[in-house]
PLY file of the C-alpha trace (Angstrom):
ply
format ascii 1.0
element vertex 89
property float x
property float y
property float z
element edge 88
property int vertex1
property int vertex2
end_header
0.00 0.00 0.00
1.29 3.51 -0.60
1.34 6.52 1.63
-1.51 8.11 0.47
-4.94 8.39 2.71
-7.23 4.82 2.58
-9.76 7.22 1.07
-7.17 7.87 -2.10
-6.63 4.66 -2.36
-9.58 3.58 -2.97
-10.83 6.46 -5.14
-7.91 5.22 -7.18
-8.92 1.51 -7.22
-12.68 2.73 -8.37
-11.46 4.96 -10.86
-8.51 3.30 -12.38
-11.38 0.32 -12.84
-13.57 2.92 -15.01
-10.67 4.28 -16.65
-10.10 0.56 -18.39
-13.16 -0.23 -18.74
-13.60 -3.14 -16.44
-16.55 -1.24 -15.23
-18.17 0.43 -18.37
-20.44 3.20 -18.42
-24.08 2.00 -16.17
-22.25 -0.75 -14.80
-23.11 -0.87 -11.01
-20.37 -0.27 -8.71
-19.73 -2.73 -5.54
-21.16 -1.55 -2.30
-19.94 0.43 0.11
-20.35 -2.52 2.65
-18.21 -4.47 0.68
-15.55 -2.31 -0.22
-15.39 -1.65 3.02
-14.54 -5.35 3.86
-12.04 -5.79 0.57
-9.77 -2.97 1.88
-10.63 -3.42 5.54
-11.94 0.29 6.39
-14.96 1.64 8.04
-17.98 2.42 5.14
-17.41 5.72 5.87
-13.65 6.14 4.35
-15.69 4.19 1.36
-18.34 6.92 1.33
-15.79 9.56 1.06
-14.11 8.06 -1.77
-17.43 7.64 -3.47
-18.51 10.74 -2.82
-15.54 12.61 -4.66
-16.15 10.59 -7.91
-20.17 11.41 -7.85
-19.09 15.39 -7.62
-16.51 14.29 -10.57
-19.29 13.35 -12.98
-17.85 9.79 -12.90
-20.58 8.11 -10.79
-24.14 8.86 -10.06
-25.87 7.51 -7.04
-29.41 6.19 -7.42
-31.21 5.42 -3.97
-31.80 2.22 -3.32
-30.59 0.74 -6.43
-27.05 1.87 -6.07
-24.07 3.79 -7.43
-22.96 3.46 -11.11
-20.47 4.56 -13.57
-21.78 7.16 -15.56
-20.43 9.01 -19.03
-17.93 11.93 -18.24
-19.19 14.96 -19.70
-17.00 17.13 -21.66
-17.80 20.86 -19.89
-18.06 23.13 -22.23
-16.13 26.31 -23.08
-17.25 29.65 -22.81
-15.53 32.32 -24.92
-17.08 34.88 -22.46
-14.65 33.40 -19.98
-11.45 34.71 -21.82
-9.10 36.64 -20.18
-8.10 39.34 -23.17
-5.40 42.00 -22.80
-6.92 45.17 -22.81
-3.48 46.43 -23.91
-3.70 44.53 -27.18
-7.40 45.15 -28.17
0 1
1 2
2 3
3 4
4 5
5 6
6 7
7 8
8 9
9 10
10 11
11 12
12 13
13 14
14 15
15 16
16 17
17 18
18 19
19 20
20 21
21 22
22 23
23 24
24 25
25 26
26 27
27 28
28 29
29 30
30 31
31 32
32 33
33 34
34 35
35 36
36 37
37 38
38 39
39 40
40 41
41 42
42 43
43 44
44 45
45 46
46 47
47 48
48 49
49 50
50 51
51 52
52 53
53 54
54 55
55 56
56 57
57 58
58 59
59 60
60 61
61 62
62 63
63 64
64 65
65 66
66 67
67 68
68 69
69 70
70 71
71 72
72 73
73 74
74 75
75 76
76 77
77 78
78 79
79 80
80 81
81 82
82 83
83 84
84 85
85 86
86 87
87 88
């Protein structure tokens, strides 16, 4: 195991197995509970880790039936966010 927070780690573990597509897009994620039991943490260092992926856009959580991998959106760009140089114009 590395250095980095239990809460990392598993983020990483979730993600990297959306990333190759081991879990493809509506696949249903395992549960918290047993997560929990795989890397031998409470649920709620679980929860945290899921929790940063659902405000990612990679996984939505759907009560009662689960969590599950969902498509990454591309965000759009906004040319009225440009920074110009008022020098220059």
């Amino acid at each position: 195991m590395s250095d980095s927070p239990l809460y990392m780690q598993i983020k990483h573990f979730i993600a990297d197995n959306i990333d190759t597509g081991r879990w493809p897009v509506g696949h249903r994620i395992t549960t918290e509970l047993e997560l929990a039991k795989q890397f031998n943490v409470s649920r709620m260092t679980v929860n945290k880790a899921i929790r940063d992926l659902v405000n990612e856009g990679k996984l939505q959580r759907t009560p009662r039936l689960g969590t599950f991998v969902c498509q990454v959106e591309e965000k759009a760009e906004s040319p009225l966010l440009d920074i110009r140089n008022i020098a220059a114009e």
